[in-house]
N, CA, C and O of each residue as an XYZ file, in Angstrom:
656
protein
N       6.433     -9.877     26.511
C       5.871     -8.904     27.439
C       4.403     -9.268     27.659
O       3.749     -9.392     26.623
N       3.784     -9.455     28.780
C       2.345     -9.782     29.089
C       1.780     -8.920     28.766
O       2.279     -8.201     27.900
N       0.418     -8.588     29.347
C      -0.323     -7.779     28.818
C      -0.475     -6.630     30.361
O      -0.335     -5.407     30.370
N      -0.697     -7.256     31.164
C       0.129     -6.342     32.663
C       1.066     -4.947     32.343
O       0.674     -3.794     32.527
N       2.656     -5.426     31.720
C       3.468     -4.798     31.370
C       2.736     -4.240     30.555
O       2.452     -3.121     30.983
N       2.176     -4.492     29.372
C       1.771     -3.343     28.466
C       0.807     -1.913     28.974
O       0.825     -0.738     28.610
N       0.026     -2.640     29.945
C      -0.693     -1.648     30.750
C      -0.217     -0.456     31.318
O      -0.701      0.676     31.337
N       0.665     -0.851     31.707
C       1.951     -0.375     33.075
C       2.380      0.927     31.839
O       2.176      2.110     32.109
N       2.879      0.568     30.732
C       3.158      1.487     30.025
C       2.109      2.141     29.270
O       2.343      3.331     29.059
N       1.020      1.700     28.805
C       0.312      2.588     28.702
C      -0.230      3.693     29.482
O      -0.233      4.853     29.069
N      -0.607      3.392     30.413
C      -0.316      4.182     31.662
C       0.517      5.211     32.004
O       0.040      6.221     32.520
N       1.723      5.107     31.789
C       2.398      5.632     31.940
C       2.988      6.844     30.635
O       3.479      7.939     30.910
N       2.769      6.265     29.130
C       2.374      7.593     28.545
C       0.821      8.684     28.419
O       0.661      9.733     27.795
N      -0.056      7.966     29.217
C      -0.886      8.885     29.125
C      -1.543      9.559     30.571
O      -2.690      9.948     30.791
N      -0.217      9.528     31.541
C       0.280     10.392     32.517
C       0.854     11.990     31.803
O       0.433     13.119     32.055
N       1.945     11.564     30.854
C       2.660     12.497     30.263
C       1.742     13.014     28.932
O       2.235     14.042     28.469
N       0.575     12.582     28.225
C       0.266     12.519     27.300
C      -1.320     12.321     27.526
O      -1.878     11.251     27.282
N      -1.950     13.394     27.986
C      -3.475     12.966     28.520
C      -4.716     12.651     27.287
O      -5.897     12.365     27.486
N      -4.078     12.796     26.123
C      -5.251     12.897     24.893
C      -5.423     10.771     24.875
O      -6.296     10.087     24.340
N      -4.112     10.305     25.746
C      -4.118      8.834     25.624
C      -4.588      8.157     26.674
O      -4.125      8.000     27.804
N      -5.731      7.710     26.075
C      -7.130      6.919     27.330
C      -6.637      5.278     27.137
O      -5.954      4.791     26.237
N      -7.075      4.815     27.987
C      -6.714      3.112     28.453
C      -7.566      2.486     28.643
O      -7.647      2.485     29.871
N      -8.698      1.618     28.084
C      -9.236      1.233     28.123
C      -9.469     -0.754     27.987
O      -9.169     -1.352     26.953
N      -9.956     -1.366     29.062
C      -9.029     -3.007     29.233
C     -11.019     -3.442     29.612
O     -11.967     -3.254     30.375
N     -10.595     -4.045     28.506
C     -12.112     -5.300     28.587
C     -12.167     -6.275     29.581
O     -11.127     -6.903     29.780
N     -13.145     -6.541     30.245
C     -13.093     -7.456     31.228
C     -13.280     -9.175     30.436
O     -13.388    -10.144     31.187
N     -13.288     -9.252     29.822
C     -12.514    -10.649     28.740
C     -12.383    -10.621     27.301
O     -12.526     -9.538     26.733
N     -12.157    -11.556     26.705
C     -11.815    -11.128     25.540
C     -12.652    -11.452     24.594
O     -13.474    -12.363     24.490
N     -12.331    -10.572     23.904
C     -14.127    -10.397     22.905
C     -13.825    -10.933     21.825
O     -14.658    -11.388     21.042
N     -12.397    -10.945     21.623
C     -12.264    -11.674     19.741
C     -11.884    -10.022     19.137
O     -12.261     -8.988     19.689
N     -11.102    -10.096     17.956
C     -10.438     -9.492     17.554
C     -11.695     -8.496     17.071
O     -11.512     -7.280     17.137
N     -13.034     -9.044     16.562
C     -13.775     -8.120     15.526
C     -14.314     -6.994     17.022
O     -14.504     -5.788     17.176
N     -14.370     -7.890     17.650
C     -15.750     -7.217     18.415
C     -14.986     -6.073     19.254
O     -15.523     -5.011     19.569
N     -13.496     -6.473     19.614
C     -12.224     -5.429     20.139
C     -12.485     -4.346     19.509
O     -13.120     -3.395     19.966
N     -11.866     -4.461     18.105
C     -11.849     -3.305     17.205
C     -13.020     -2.320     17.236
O     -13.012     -1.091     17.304
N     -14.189     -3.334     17.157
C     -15.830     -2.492     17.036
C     -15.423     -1.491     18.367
O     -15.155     -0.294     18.256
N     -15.442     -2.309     19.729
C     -15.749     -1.526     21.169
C     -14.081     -0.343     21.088
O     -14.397      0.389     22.025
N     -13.336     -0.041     20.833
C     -12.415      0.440     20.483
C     -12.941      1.811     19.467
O     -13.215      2.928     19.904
N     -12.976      1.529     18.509
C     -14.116      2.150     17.719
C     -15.179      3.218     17.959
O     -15.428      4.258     17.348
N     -15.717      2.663     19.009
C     -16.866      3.441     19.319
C     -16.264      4.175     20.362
O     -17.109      5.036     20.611
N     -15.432      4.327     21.022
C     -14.865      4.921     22.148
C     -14.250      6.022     21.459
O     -13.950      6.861     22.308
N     -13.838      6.503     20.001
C     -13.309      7.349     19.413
C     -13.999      8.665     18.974
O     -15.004      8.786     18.274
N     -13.017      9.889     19.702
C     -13.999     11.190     19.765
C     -12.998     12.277     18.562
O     -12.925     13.506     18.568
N     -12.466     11.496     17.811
C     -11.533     12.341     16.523
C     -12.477     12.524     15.722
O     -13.632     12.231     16.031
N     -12.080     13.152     14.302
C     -12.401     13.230     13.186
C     -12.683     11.631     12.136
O     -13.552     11.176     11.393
N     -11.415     11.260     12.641
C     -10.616      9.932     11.449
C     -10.267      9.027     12.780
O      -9.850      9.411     13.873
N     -10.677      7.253     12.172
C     -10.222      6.780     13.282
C      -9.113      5.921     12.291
O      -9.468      5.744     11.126
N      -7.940      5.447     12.668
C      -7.156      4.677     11.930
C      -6.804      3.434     12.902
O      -6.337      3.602     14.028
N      -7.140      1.883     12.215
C      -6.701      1.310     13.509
C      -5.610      0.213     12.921
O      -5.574     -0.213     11.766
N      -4.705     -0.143     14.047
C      -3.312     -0.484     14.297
C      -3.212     -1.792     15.049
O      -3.888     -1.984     16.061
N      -2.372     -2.698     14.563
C      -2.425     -3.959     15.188
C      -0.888     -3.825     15.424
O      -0.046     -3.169     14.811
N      -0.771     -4.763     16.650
C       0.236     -4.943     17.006
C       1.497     -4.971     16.227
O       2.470     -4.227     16.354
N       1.335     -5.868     15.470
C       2.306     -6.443     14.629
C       2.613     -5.495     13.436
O       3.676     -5.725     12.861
N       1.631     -4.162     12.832
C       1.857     -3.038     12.066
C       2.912     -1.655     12.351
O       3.033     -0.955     13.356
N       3.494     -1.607     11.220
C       4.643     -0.258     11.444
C       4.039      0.789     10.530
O       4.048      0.535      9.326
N       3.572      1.806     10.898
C       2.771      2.488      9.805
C       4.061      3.867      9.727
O       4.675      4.272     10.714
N       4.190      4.276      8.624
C       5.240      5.337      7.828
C       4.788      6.434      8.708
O       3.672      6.675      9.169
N       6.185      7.183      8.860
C       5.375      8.479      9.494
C       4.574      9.551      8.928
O       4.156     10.457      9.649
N       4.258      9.491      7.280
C       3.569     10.208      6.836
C       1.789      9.550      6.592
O       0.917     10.231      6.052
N       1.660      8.752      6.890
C       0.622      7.854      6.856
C      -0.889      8.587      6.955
O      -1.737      8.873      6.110
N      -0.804      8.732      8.301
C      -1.933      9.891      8.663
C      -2.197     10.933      7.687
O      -3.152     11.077      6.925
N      -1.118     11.651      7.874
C      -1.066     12.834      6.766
C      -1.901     13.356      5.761
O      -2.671     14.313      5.684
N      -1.214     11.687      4.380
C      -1.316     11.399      3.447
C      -3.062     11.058      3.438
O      -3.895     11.556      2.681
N      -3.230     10.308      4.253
C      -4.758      9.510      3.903
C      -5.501     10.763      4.152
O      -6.263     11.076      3.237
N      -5.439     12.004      5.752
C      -5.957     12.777      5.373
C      -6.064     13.857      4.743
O      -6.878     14.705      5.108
N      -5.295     14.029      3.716
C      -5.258     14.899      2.690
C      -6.564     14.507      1.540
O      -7.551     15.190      1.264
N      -6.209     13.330      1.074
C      -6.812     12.448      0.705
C      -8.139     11.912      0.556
O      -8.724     11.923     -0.527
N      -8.698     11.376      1.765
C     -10.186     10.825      2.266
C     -11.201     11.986      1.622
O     -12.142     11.532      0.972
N     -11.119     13.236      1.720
C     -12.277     14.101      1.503
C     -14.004     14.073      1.791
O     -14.451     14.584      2.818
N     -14.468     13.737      1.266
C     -15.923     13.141      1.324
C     -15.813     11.783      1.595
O     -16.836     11.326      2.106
N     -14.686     10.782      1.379
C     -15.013      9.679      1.365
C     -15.048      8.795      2.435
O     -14.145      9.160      3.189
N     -15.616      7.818      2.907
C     -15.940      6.962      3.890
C     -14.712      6.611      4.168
O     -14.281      7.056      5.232
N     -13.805      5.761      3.368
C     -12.351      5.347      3.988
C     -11.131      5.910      2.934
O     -11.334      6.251      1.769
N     -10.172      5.918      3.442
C      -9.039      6.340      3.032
C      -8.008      4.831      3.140
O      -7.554      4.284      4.145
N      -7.858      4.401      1.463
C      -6.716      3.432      2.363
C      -5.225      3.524      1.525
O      -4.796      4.678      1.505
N      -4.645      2.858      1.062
C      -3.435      1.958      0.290
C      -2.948      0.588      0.166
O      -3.282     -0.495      0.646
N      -1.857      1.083     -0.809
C      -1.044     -0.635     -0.810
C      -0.462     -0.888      0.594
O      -0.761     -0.110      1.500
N       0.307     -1.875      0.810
C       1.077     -1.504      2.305
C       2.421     -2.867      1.573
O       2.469     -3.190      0.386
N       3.181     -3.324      2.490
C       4.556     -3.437      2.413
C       4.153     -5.275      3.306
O       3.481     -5.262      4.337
N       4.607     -6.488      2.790
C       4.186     -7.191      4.057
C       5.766     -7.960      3.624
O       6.399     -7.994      2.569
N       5.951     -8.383      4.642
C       7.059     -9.421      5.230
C       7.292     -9.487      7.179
O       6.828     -8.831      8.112
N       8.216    -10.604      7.065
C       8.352    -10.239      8.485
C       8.958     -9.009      8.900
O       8.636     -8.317      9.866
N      10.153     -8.752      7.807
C      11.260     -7.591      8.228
C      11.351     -6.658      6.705
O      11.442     -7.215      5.611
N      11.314     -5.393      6.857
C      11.788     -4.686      5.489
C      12.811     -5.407      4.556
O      12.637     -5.361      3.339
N      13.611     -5.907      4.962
C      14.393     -6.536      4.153
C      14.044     -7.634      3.298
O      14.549     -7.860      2.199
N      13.285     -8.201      3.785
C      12.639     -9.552      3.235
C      10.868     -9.002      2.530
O      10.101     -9.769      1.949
N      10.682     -7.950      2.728
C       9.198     -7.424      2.499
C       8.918     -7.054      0.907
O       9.723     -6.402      0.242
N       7.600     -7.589      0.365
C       7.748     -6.881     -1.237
C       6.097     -6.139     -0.625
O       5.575     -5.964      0.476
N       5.732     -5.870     -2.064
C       4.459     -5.220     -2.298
C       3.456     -5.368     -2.572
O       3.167     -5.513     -3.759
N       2.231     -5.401     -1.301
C       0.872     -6.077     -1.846
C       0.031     -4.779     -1.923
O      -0.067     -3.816     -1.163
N      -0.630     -5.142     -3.293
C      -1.289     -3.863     -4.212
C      -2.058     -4.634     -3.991
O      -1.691     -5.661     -3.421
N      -3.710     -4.421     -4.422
C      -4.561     -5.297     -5.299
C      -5.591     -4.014     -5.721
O      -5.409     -2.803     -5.604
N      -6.427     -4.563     -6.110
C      -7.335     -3.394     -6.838
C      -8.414     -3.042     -6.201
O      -9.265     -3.835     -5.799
N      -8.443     -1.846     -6.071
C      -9.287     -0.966     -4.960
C     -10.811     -0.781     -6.259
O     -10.943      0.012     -7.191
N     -11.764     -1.931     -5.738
C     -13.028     -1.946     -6.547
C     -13.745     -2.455     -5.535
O     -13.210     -2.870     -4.507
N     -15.375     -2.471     -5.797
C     -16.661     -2.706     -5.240
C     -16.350     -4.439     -5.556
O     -16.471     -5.431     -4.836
N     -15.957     -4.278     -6.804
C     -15.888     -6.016     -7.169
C     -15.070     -6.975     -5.832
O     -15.467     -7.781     -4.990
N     -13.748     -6.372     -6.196
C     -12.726     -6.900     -5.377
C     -13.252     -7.083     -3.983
O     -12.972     -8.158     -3.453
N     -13.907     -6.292     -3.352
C     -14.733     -5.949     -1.768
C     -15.059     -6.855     -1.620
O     -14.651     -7.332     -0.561
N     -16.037     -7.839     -2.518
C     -16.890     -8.743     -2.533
C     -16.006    -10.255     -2.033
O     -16.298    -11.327     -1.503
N     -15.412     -9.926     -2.294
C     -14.407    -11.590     -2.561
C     -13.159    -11.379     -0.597
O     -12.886    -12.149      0.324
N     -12.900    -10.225     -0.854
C     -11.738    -10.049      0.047
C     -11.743     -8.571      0.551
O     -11.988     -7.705     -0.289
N     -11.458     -8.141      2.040
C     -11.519     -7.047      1.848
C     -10.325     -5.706      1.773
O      -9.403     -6.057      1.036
N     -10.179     -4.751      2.152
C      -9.258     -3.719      2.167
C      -8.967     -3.764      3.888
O      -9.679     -3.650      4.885
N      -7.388     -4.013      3.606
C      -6.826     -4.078      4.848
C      -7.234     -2.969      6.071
O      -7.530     -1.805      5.797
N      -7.214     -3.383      7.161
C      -7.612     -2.742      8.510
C      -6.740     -1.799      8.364
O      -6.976     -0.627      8.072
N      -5.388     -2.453      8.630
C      -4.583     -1.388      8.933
C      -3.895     -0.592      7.899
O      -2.778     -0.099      8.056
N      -4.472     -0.511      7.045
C      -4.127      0.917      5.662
C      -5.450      1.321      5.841
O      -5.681      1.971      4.821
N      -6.489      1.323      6.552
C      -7.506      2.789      6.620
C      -7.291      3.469      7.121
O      -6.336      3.467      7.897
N      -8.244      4.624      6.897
C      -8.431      5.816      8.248
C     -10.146      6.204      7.268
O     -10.587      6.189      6.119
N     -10.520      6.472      8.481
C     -12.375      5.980      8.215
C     -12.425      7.544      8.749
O     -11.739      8.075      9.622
N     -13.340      8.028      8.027
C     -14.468      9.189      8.492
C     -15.165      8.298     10.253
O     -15.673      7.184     10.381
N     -14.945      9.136     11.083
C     -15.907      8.999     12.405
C     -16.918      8.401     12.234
O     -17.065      7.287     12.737
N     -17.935      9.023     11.434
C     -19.295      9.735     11.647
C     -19.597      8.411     10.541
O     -20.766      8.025     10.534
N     -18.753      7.787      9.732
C     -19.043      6.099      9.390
C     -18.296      5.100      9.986
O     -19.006      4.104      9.852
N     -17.361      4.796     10.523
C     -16.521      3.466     11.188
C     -17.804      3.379     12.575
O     -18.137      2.345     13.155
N     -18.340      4.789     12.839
C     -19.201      4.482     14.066
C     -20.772      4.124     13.931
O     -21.556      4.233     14.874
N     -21.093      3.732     12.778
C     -22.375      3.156     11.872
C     -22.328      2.018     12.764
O     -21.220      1.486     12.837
N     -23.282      1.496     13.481
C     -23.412      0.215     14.260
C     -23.865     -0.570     13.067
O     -23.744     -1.781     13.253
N     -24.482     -0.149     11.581
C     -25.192     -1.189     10.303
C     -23.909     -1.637      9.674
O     -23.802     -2.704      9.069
N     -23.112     -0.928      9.814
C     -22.278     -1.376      8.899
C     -20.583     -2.681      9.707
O     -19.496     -2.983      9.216
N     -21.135     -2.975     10.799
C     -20.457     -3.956     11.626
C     -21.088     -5.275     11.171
O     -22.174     -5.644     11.615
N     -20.392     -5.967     10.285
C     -21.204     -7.598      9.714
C     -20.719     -8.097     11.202
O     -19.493     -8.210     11.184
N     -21.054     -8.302     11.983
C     -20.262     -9.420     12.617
C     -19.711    -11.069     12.482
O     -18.802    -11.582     13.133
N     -20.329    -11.535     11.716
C     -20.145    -12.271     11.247
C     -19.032    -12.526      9.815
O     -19.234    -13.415      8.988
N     -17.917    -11.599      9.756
C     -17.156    -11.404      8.762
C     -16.325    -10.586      9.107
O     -16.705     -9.837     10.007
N     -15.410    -10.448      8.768
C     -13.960     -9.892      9.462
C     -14.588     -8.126      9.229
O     -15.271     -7.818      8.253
N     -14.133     -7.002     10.472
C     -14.739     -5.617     10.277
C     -13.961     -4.978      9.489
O     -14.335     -3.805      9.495
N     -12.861     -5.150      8.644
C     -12.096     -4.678      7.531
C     -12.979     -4.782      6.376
O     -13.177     -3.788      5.677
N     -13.641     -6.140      6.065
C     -14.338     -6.538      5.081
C     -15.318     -6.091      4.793
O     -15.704     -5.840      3.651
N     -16.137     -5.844      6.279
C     -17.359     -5.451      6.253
C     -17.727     -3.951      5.661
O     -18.519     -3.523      4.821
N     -16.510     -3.250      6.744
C     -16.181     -1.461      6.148
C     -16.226     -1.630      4.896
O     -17.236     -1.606      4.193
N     -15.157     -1.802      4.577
C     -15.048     -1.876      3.086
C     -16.097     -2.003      2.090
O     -16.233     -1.241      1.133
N     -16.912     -3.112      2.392
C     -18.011     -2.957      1.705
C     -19.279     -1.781      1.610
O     -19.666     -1.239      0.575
N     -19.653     -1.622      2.607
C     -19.940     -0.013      3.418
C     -19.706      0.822      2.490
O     -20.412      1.270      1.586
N     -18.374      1.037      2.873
C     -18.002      2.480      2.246
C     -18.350      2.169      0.932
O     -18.854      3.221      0.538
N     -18.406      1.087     -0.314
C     -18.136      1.307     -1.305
C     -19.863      1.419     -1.823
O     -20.173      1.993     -2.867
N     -20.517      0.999     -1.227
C     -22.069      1.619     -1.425
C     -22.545      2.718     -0.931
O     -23.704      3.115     -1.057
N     -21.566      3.308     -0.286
C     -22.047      4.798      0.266
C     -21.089      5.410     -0.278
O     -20.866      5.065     -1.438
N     -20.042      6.683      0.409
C     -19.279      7.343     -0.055
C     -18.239      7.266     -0.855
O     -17.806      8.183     -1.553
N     -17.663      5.769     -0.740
C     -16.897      5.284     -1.960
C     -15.577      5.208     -0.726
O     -15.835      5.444      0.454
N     -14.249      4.869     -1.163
C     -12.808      4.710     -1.116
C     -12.266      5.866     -1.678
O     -12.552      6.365     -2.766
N     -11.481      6.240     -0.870
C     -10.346      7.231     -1.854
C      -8.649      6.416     -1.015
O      -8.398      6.050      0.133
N      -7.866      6.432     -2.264
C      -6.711      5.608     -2.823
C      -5.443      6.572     -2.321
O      -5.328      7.642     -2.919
N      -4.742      6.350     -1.549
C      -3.346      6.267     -1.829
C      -2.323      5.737     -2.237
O      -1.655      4.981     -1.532
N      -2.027      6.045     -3.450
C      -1.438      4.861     -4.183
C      -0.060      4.262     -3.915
O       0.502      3.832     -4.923
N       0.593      4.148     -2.767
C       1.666      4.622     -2.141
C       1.799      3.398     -1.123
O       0.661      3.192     -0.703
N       2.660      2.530     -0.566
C       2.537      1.698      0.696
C       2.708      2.941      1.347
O       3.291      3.950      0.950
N       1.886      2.634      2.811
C       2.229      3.431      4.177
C       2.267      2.700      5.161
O       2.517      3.379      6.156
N       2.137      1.576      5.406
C       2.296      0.887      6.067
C       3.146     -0.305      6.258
O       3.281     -0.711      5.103
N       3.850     -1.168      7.089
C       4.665     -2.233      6.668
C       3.460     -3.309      7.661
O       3.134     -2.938      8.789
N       2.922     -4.576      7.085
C       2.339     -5.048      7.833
C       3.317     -6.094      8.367
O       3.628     -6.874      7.466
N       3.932     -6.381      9.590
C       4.681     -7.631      9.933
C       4.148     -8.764      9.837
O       3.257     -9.074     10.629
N       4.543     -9.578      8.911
C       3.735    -11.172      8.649
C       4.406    -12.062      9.698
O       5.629    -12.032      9.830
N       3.626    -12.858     10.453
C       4.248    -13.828     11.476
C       3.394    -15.486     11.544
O       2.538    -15.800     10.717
N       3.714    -16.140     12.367
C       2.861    -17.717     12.310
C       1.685    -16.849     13.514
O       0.581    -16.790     12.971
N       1.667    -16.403     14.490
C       0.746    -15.929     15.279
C      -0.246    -15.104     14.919
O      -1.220    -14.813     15.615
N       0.061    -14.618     13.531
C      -1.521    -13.244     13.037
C      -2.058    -13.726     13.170
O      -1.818    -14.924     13.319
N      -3.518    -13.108     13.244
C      -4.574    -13.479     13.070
C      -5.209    -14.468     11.864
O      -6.090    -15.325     11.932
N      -4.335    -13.959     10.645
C      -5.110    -14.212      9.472
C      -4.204    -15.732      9.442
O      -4.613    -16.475      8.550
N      -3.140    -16.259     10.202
C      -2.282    -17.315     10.001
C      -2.682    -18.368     10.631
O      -2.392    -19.542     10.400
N      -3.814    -17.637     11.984
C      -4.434    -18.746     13.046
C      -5.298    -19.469     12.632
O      -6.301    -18.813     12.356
N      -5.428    -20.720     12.414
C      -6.632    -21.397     12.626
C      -7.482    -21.245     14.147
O      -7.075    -21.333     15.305
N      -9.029    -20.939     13.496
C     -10.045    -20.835     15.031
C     -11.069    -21.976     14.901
O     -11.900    -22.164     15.789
């Protein structure tokens, strides 16, 4: 499906569904700088962000915001393979240490607003999962769901599979 078609339908649920805005960059910025301008366009509480290739549980939201409280991000383990069937469980350890080396997946957050929209805390120069992550863990800290909520679909096309 192009990216045309995807339009076409976006469009078309937020005919029926007006809280859903559409917003199309006039080229392409690269995955970090997407997410950032994406980001800042967000007028919620919690922003949680979603890549294509992610199936997030339907309790997901929920859970993280029950959860988050004071804290800068809300994340978890999540589930990776291509297909549930073939998928096991990537945990790792939710520390300041760990931050340093690698960060806490994009798509198992949900960020307080009033920090994912910190223009200081965008490294650009380093993936914006990594960067948050680090962020939060010198300011308000992480709070843990210890739980996968997410299934991330692993493919040869991710991001993290591409050579740039």
């Amino acid at each position: 499906m192009n990216a045309i078609n995807k339009q076409e339908i976006i469009k078309e649920y937020a005919t029926r569904h007006p809280f859903i805005k559409l917003y199309v960059n006039e080229h392409n910025l690269g995955f970090n700088k997407n997410f950032k301008t994406a980001v800042m366009k967000a007028t919620g509480d919690y922003v949680a962000i979603a890549d294509q290739d992610d199936i997030w549980f339907p309790e997901k939201i929920e859970k993280q915001v029950q959860a988050i409280r004071d804290h800068d991000i809300c994340c978890s383990p999540c589930i990776m393979g291509s297909t549930m069937e073939n998928a096991h469980l990537y945990k790792y350890k939710f520390c300041f240490e760990n931050q340093l080396f690698a960060g806490i997946y994009g798509h198992t957050m949900l960020c307080q607003r009033s920090f994912i929209q910190n223009e200081e805390y965008w490294i650009p120069s380093i993936w914006y999962d990594w960067s948050l992550s680090i962020y939060a863990y010198l300011n308000n800290g992480v709070a843990v769901v210890n739980e996968p909520l997410n299934l991330h679909r692993q493919h040869e096309q991710e991001v993290s599979q591409v050579d740039y």
